[in-house]
N, C-alpha and C positions, 0 to 999 in steps of 0.2 A: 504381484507380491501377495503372498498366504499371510490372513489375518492372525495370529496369536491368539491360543488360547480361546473363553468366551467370545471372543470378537467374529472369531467364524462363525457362531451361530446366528448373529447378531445382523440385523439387514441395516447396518449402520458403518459409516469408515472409521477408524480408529482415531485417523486426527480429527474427524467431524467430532466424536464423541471427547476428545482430549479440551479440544476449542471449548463444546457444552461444559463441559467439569471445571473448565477455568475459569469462563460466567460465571459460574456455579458458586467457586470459591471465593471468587473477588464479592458478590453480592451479600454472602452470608458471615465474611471474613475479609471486609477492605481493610486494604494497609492504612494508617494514619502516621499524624506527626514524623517524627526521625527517621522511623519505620518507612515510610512513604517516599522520604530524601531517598531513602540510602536504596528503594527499590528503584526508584529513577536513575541512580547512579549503575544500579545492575544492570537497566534495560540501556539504557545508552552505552555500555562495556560492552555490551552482546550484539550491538549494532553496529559498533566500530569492530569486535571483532568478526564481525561476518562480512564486511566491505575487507577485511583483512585476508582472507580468506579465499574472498572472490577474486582479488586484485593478485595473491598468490596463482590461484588457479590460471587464470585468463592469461594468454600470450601477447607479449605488447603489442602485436601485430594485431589482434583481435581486437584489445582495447582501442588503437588507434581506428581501425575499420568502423565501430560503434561508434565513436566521435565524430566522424566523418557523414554519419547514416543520418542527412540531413534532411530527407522526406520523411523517414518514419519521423525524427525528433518534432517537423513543423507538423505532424498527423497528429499526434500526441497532445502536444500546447493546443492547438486548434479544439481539441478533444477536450481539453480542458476550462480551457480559456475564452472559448464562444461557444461551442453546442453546448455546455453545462448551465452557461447562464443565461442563453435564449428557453432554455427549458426552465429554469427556477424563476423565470420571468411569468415563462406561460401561465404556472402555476398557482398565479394570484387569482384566475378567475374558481380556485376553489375558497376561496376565503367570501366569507366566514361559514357556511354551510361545514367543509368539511375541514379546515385549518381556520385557527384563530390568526390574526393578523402576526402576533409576536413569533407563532410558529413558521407562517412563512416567512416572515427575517430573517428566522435561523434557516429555512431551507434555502434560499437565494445567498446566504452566507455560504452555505453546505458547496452551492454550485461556485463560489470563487475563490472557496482555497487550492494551492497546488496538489497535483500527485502527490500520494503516500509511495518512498522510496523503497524503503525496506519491504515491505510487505508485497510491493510487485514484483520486486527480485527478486524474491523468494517463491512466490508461486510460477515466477515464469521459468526458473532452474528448475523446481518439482515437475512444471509443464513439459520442460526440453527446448526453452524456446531460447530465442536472442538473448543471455544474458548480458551481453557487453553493451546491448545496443539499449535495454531496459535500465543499466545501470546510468546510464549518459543522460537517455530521455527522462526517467526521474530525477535525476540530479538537477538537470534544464528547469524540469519544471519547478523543482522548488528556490530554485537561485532568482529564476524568474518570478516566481508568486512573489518572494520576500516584497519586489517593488507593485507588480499589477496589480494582487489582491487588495491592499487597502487602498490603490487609485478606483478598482470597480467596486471595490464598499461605498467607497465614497461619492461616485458617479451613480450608482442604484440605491443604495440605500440611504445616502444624504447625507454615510456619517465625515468624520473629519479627515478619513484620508489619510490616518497615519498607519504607525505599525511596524513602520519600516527601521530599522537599524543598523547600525556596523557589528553590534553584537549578533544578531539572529543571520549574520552572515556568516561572519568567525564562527559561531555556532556550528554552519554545516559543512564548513572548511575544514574542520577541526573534526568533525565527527566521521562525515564523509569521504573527504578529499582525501586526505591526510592516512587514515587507515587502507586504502585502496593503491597508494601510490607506495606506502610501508610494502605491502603484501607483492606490488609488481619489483620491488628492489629483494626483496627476500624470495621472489620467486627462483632462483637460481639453488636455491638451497630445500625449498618445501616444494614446490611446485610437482615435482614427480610424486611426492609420500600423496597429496590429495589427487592428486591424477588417479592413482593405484586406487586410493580408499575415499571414496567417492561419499558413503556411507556418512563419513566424519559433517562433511558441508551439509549433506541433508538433514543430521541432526541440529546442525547448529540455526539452519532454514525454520526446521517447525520449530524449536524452542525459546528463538527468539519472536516468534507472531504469538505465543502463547503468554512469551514476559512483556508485548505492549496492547494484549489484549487484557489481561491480567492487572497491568498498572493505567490503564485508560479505564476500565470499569469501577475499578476502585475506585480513583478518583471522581467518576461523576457519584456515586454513592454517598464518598463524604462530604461532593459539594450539595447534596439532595434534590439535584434537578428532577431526579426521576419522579420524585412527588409533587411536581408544581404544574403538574397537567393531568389531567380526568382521563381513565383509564379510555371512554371512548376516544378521546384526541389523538391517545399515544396510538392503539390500533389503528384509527386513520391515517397519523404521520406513515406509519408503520407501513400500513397499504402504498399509499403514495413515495414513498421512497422505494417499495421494492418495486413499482413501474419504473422511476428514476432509472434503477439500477440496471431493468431489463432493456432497455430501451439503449441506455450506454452501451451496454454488452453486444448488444444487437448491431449496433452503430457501428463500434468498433472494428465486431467479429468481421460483418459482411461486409461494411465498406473496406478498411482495408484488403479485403479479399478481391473486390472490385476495381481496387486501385493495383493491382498486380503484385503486393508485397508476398515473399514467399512463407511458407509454414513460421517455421523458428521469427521472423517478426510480424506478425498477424499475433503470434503471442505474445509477444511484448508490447503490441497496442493495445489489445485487447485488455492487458493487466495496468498497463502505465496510464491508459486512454481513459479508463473508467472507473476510476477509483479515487478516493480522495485523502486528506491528510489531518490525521487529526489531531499530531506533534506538530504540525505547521500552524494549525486554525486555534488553537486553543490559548498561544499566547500573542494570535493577531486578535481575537477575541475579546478578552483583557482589557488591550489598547482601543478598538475601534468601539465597545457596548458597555464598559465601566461596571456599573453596578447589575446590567443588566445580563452581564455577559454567561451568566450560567444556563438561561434558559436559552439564549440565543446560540448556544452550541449544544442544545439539547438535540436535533434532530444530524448533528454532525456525530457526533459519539452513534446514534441509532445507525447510522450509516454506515460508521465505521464498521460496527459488530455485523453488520448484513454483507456489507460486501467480502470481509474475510471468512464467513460463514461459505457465503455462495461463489467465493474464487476459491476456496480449499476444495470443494468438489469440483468445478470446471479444470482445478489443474489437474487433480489424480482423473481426471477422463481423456484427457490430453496426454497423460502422463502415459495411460493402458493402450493409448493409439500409437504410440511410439511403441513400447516394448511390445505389441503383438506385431510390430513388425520385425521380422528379423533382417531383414535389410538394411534397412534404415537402422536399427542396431549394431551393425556392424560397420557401417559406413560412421558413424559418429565415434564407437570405436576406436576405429582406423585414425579418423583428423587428431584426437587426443591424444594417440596417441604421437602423431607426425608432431602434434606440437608440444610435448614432452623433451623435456631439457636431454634426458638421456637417448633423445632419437637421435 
């Protein structure tokens, strides 16, 4: 794909540079009060219509196949749920040299909330990968966090073990389920128009990572987390989390590749496997650190911003190894088109 305009000149990808600007904007221009509601209500509209969208796309026979796909799902939780928090364990012996003790809290927090749903779907469609199978396994992982995260808060960190709700379930039922299963019953009507224009789902992909990177920055701004650590801590965190990330990445990439899974789900582990959720952690937060809880999801926000940073360029390189193949272009093609209502 040709860069537009300045962007050709430019040794920079245009969504990298899109992500920077919306940083950019949320820091110098957070949303506050009503204002703040009513963008959380934007971003959750753009979430549900993009599981709307995917659930149009996808043939139920796909869908069902993803649900089914229950090695990659237990690689994933595994990925989540124990190599994240044997690492945010390790991690104490930098305290207090290079982390204050409050900071690792929030990194060993960072390692036990669920997958981030939206944001791996979305790089893994930009990648070409498994999307049905990345929709399933993040979905898992967060129906599953709702209960293990504040049992492994509570087991690691001492705190009380709650968090859990019938609300923050309804929640993802309602956000998730629900628009995905709309999109497969309406598939019989839209499903061909996004077959054809493929274009439409990619934009509504980066637009929505840019409205919950946009309204997650904002937010830590007007809670002012970002001032309650010396600027040496934050580069530290900062170092330490981008091993975190590399080491996931790595975990993911190669071991799934070890384990025999083929191209399209080695991308959806790799995106569902090592990333985390920072609409899931921010109101288990609340409940499990009270007063404290702004700092203690300081290095989850930092995490967030690093891993959509560094999956938007892992997927457009994924993305360029696909289309420089014309084969494999055409072969993908072909099956979209065989499962297209009008074949």
């Amino acid at each position: 794909m040709r860069r537009p305009g300045l962007f050709r000149a430019l040794p920079i990808d245009p969504y990298i540079a899109a992500l920077l600007g919306t940083v950019l904007v949320a820091v110098m221009l957070p949303v506050r009060g009503s204002a703040a509601d009513a963008m959380d209500g934007v971003t959750k509209g753009a979430v549900a219509l993009l599981f709307f969208l995917y659930g149009a796309r996808l043939s139920t026979r796909e869908a069902v196949a993803g649900m089914r796909h229950w090695r990659l799902h237990l690689t994933v939780l595994a990925c989540t749920f124990l190599v994240f928090p044997v690492l945010g364990l390790a991690a104490r012996v930098l305290v207090p040299q290079v982390l204050t003790p409050q900071l690792h809290t929030g990194l060993l927090f960072l390692c036990l909330v669920p997958s981030t749903v939206q944001s791996s779907i979305a790089f893994t469609s930009i990648a070409r990968g498994n999307v049905a199978a990345a929709i399933c396994a993040g979905s898992f992982s967060s129906l599953v966090g709702i209960v293990v995260t504040p049992l492994l808060a509570a087991l690691l960190l001492g705190g009380s073990g709650g968090g859990f709700s019938l609300d923050s379930l309804l929640a993802i039922v309602l956000q998730l389920l629900v628009p995905f299963l709309a999109g497969q019953l309406a598939r019989p009507w839209v499903g061909g128009f996004l077959t054809r224009h493929r274009k439409v789902l990619g934009r509504v992909d980066r637009g929505s990572v840019l409205l919950v990177v946009y309204t997650a920055f904002s937010a830590g701004m007007v809670r002012g987390i970002w001032h309650q650590v010396t600027p040496w801590r934050l580069l530290a965190l900062l170092g330490v989390e981008t091993v975190l990330l590399t080491v996931m990445l790595t975990l993911t990439g190669y071991g799934s590749r070890r384990m025999g899974f083929g191209r399209e789900d080695r991308i959806a582990i790799t995106f569902a496997g090592s990333k985390k959720s920072l609409a899931a952690g921010l109101p288990m937060a609340t409940v499990l650190f009270g007063a404290e809880a702004s700092l203690a999801v300081l290095p989850l926000m930092l995490f967030h911003q690093l891993q959509l940073m560094v999956c938007a360029v892992l997927a457009k390189r994924y993305a360029r190894e696909v289309e420089g193949t014309p084969s494999a272009g055409r072969l993908r093609i072909a099956r979209e088109a065989a499962n297209s209502p009008s074949a």
